[in-house]
N, C-alpha and C positions, 0 to 999 in steps of 0.2 A: 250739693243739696240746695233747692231752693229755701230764699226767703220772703217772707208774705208778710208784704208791707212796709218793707224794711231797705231802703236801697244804698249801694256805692257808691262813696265817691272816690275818683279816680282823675289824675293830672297830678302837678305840683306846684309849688308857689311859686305865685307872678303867671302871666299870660302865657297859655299853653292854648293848643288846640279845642281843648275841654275849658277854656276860663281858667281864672285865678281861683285855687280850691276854699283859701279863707273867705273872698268876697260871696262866691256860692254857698255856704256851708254858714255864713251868717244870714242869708237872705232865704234859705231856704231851710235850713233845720234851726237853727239858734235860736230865734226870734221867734217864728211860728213853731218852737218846741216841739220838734218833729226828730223822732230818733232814726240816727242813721248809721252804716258801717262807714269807715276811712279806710279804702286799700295804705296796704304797707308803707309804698312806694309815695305814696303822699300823706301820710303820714310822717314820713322817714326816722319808722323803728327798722327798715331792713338795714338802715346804719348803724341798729345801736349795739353798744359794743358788751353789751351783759347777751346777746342771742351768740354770740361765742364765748363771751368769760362765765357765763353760768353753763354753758354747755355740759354734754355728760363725759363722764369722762370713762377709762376704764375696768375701774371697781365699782362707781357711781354714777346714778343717772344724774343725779345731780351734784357731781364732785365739785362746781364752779361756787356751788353755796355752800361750801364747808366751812370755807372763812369767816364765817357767820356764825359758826358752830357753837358758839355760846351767848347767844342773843335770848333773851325768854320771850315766848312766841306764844298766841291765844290759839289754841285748836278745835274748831268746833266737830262735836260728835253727832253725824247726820242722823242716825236713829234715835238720837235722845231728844225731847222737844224740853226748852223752860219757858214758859209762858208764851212768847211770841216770837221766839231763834230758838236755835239750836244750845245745848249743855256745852257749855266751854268749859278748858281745863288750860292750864299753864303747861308748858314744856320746855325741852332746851332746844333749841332750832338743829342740833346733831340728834338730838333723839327723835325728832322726827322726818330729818331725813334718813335716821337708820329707819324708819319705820315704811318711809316710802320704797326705801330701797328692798328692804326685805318682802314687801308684796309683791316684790317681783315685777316684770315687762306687763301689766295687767292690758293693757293695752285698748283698741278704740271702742269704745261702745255705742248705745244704739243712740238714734236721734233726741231719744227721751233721758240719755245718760246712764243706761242701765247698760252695766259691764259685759261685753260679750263673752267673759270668763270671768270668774271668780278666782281670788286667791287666799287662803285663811292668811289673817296677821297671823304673828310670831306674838304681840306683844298684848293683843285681844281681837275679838271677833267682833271689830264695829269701825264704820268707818270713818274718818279724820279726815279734817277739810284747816290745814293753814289762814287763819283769815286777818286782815288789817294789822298787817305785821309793818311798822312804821321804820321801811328801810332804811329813808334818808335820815332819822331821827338815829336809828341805832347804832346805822353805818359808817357815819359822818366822820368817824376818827381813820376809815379806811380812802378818804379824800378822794374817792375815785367816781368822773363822771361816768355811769355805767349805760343813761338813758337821758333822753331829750324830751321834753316834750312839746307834743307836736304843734306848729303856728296855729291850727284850727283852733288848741284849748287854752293857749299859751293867756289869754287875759283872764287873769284868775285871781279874783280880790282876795278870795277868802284864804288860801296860800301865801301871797303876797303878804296880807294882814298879820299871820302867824310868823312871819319868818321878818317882819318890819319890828314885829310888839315883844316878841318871843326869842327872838336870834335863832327860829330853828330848833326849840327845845319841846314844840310837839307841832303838829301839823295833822291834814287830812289826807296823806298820802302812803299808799300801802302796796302791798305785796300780798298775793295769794298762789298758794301749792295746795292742789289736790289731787288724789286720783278722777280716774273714768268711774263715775257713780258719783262721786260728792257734788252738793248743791248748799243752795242759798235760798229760804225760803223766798214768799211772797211778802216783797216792803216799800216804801217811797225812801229816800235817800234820807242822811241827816239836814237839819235844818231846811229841808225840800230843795236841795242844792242839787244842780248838774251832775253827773259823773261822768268818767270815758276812763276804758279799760282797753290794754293790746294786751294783747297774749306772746309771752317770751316764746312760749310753748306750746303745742295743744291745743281743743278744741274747744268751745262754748255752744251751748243752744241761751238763747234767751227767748224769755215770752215778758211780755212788753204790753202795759195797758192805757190805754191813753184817759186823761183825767177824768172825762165823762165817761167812765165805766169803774171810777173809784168806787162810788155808791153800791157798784152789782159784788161790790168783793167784800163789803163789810156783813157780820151778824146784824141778825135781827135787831139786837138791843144796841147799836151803834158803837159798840166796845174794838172788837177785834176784826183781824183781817184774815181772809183765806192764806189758811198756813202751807197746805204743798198743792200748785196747780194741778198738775199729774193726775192727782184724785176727782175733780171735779169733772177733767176731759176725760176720765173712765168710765165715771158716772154719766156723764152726758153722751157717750159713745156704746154705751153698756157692756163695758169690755173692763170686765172683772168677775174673780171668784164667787163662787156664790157665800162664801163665812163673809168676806164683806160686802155684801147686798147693806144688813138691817145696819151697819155702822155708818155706810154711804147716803144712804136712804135719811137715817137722822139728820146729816149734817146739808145735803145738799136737794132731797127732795119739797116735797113743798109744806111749807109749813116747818121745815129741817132749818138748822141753823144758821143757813146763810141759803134763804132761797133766791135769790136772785141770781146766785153765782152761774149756774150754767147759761146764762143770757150772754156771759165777756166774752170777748172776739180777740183776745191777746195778737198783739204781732207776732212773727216767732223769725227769729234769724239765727243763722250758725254762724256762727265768729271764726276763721281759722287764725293759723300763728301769725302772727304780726300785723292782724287786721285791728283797728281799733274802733271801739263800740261808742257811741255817743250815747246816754239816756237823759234825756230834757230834764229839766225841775217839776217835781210834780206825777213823775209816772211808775207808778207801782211796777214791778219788775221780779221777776225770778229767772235765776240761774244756773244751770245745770252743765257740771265740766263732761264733755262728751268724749275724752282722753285724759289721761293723765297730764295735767296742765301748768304751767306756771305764769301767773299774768301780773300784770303793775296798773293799778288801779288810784285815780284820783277823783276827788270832791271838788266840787269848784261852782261860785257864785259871781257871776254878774249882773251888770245890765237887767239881762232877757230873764233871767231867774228871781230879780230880786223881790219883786211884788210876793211869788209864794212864799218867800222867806220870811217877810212880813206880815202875811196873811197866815203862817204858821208858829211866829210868836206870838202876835197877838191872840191868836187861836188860843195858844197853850196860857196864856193869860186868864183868860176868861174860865179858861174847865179849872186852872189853880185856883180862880175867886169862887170857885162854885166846889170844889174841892176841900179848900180851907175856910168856907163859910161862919161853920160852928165855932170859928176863931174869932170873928170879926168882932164879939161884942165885949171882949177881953183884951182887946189891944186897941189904940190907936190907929187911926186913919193910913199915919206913917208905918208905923210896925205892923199893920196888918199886910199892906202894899210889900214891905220888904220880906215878907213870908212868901208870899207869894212870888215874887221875884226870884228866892233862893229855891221854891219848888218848879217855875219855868226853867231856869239854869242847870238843875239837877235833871230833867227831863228831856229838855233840849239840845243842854252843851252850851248852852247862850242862853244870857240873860237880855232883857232891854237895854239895861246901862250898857253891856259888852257890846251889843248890836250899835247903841251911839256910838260908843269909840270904832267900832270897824267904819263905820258909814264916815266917819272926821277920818278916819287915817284912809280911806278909799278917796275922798275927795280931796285932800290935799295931796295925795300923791297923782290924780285926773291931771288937777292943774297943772302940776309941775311936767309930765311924761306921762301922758297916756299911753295905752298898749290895745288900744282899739285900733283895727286897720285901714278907720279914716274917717274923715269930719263928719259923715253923718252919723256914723254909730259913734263918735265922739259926742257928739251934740245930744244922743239917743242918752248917753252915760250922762250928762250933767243934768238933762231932764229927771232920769230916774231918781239919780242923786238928790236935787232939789225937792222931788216929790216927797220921799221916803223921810228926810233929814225936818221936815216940815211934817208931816205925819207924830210924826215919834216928836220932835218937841212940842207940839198942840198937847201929844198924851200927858208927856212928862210935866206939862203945866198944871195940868187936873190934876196929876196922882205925882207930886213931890218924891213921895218916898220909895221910890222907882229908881231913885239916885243916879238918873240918867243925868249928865253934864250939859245942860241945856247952854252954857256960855259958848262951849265948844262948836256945840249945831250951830247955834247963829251966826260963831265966826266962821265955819265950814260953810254955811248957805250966803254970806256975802262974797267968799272967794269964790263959791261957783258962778251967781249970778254975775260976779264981773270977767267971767272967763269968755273967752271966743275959740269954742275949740278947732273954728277953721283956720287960727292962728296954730296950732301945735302941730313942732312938723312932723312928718308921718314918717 
């Protein structure tokens, strides 16, 4: 299946025929935030060793994850909507691989994800989507490297930071099982951070919006975002029933709830097994498993993402003071500011104080061993560094009660300014 606008990359690390894939893959997708697929082979998930220990076995398609069998696992219900995803419920991760297992071989569906057969559950008549199931967090007692990730994404502060600050007792790195049918609406990632997914299993479509078409996907009233693409390209194609004409018509005609939407020009690319997906900082994206699929999916922020990180706490800064307004005349300066802090934190996963300690423990771990793959994107990292750690304590001077650690910035911003990261060996 073709992909439209979405390209491969192909070689392996260090000089090949095709170039070195990390120096390509930062000069040309990273940086200029350009989503792209990583064949297998440089990738190297066709080495890892969970595409035979989760293998099927059997009785089970997925006998390899049974050892998991008592993990409590979020499962989102693709027909149910709550506000802006999908109705999640808890499960035990054996009740839902009995659950995949009894739907039976459902097997490949069509390019939009829609099942080339149906199968009735045994357990209800709605479909289940495994999501953000925190493997290395849950599995950790089971000591086993199962995957690698790849040198492309391998510089990943925001991982690093959790498992530097946390020893590993949560993270942004997950697992997803679904059938042929289940999806992910339309969303930008947490904290506007990067992603990259390979598929242990199975197929993906993604449709992919590049940031100057954020605008075409929001309502009218600047609230929410277009919840299943699908429907828009129906509507813009006029290839639907007629019972939903007048429900189409409300939401995407003109004057309808999100008119601009049919103007997006999504990428769209098919992921097979062991291909891995890159999506920049910053790009709205939806997901559609086009098999029965199992994938390992990570968050991750550096360098080239961190501006929208920043531009998306501060963001959520500004709607908290404008949120908790009717507060301000009943608290102090300080306690208004830490209200507001604890509803960025509650909304983002990150507060501003938390964002200083990630930027102090990102920069003293630069200096010591960087993991950029060389002095100029070394040099690229201590600029951002300096920029961002200089930003956030100018704020935290103005607004105290932010309880950001400004002693820490300033000892963090003189270790970088005396750094020379064309001293750090590569």
């Amino acid at each position: 299946m073709a992909n439209h606008g979405v390209i491969t990359l192909r070689g392996g690390i260090g000089r090949d025929g095709d170039g070195d894939v990390v120096d390509r893959f930062y000069a040309e997708h990273l940086y200029p935030l350009r989503p792209c697929l990583v064949a297998a082979e440089a990738a190297g998930s066709h080495r890892w060793p969970c595409r035979e220990a989760w293998a099927p076995g059997p009785t089970s398609r997925w006998a390899g994850l049974r050892r998991y069998g008592g993990a409590d696992v979020q499962v989102a219900v693709c027909g149910e909507r709550s506000f802006d995803d999908q109705a999640r419920k808890s499960m035990r991760m054996h009740a839902f691989l009995d659950w995949m297992d009894a739907r039976g071989a459902v097997g490949r569906g069509d390019e939009e994800g829609n099942p080339l057969q149906t199968t009735e559950s045994p357990l209800e008549d709605r479909l289940l989507y495994l999501k953000d199931w925190h493997f290395c967090r849950d599995a950790a007692n089971h000591g086993e490297e199962v995957y690698a990730v790849p040198e492309t994404f391998a510089e990943d502060w925001l991982n690093d930071h959790y498992a530097h600050v946390l020893g590993g007792a949560d993270d942004y790195r997950f697992c997803y099982l679904g059938p042929a049918g289940s999806w992910t609406p339309v969303h930008a990632d947490v904290l506007r951070s990067h992603s990259w997914s390979v598929n242990v299993a199975g197929a993906k479509t993604w449709y992919l919006f590049p940031p100057d078409q954020s605008a075409l996907l929001i309502d009218k009233w600047g609230r929410d975002v277009v919840y299943d693409w699908r429907q828009v390209d129906r509507y813009r194609r006029g290839v639907f029933p007629d019972r939903e004409r007048a429900q189409l018509e409300a939401l995407f005609g003109p004057g309808g709830t999100f008119p601009y939407a049919t103007r997006a020009q999504p990428l769209v690319a098919h992921q097979g097994a062991g291909e891995a997906m890159f999506v920049p900082a910053g790009w709205f994206h939806m997901v559609v498993n086009t098999q029965d699929t199992l994938s390992i999916n990570h968050n991750w922020i550096n360098a080239a993402g961190l501006p929208l990180t920043w531009g998306f706490l501060t963001t959520s800064l500004a709607s908290a003071g404008r949120e908790l307004d009717d507060c301000r005349a009943m608290n102090s300066p300080a306690e208004w500011d830490a209200l507001c802090q604890n509803l960025v934190r509650a909304n983002a996963g990150m507060g501003l104080d938390d964002f200083g300690a990630f930027l102090c423990g990102v920069a003293d771990r630069e200096v010591v061993a960087s993991r950029a793959p060389g002095p100029a994107w070394r040099a690229r990292n201590r600029d951002a560094l300096v920029a961002h750690i200089d930003a956030l304590a100018t704020l935290a001077r103005d607004r105290p009660g932010l309880g950001v650690d400004c002693t820490s910035l300033e000892a963090s911003l003189g270790a970088l300014r005396a750094w020379d990261p064309s001293l750090t060996p590569s």
